[in-house]
N, C-alpha and C positions, 0 to 999 in steps of 0.2 A: 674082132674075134669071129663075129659072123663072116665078113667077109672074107676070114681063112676057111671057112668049112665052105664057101660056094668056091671061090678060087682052086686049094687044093685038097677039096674033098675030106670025107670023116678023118682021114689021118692028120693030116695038118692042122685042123680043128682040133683032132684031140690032142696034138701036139703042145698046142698053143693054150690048149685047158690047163694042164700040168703049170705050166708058167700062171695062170691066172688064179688058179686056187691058191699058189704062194702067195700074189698079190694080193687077194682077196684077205687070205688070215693076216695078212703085214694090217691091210686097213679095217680088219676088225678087230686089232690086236691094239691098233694107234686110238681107234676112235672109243674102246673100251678105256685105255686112258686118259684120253680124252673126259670119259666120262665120270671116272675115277676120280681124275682132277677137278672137275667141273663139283663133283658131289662133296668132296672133299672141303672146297672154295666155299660152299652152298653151306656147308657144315659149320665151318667156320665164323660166317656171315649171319648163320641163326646165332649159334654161341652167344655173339658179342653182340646180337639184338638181345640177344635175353639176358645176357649181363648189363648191358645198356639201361633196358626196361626195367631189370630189379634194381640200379642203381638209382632211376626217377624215381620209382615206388618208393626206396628210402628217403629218397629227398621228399619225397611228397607228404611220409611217414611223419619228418622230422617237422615237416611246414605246419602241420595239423597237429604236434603236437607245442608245439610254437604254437600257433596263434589259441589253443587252448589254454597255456597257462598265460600268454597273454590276455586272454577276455576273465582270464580265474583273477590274476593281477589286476585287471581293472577291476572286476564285481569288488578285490578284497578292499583297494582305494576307496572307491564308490561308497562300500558300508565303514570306510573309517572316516571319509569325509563326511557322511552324515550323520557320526555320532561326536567328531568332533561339533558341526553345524549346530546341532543338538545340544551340546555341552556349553559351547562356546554362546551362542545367538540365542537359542529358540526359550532355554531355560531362562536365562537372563530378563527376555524378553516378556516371560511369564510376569518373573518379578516384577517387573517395572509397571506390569499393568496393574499387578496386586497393588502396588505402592501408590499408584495414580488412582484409583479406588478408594483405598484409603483417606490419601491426601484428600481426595473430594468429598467424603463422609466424615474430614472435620477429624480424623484419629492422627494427630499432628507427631505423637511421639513412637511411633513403630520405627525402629532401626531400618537403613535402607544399604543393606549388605555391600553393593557393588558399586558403591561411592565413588572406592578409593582403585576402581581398576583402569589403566593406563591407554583405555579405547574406549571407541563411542560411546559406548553400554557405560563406561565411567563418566562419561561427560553426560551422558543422561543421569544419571543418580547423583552427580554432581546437581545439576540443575535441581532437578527434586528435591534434594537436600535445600535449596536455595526456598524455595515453594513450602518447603516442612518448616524453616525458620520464619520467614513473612508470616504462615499461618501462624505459627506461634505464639511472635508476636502480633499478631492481629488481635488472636483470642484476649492476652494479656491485656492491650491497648483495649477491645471491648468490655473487661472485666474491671477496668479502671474507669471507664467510662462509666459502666453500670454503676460503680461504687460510687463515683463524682455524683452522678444522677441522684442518687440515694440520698447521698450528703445532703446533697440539692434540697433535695423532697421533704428529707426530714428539721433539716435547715428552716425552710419555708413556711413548715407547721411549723414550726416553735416561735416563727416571727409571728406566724398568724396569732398563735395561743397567746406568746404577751401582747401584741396589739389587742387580741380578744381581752385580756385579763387587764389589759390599762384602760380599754373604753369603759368594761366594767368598774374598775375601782373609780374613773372620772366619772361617771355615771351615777355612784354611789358618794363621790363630794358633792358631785351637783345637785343631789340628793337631798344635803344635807344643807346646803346655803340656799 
């Protein structure tokens, strides 16, 4: 276009203006669509970021509230396994020691509850039960003993008395002859 206006002077140049101003709106007319489109595409492309994004947040929503009632589910396990543990083992365990206590202070006839239950803790009261009868009879067996003793004892004096009371009366013939 310059070289129309050195060629054939201001007319030809402005000849050739007329033609370039139409050219000019065509390409600012294309690139405003252009631009249009471009915003439009941009618009779009935020949109479904931000549906995207709200769709993690929910997912992320749901994970946190998952893994919360997951750790509430474990704490509730947690306090029912240690009041089973509790129930089951630790009370038990009490007893047995009360009972092994006893056993050893010689109180042979305290019932021993958990005898007859179908686990360890039964086969320990089991046993103890076994421990509560030997004491038992042991005592017996000692009381039988103490009484034989006795028997013994008193046995013993009454031989001594009549051997006393026979030296005496042969003492008292010989006395006499």
């Amino acid at each position: 276009m310059a070289q129309a206006y050195i060629d054939g002077g201001p007319e030809a140049g402005n000849k050739m203006m007329s033609d370039f101003d139409a050219v000019t709106q065509k390409i600012g007319e294309d690139v405003e669509g252009m631009l249009e489109a471009k915003n439009k595409a941009v618009e779009a492309i935020l949109t479904n970021l931000k549906e995207e994004v709200q769709a993690e947040h929910q997912v992320a929503d749901m994970n946190t509230y998952f893994t919360i009632a997951f750790v509430i589910l474990l704490a509730v396990a947690m306090a029912g396994n240690f009041v089973v543990l509790t129930r089951r083992v630790m009370r038990p365990l009490d007893k047995i020691v009360e009972s092994i206590r006893q056993i050893g202070a010689g109180l042979y006839d305290q019932p021993i509850d958990f005898a007859n239950r179908p686990d360890e803790v039964g086969e320990i009261g089991a046993a103890l039960c076994a421990f509560q009868e030997n004491g038992l009879k042991r005592e017996q067996f000692e009381r039988l003993e103490n009484t034989n003793r006795e028997r013994e004892r008193l046995r013993q004096n009454h031989m001594e008395t009549v051997l006393n009371d026979y030296r005496d009366v042969r003492s008292s013939l010989n006395f006499y002859t």
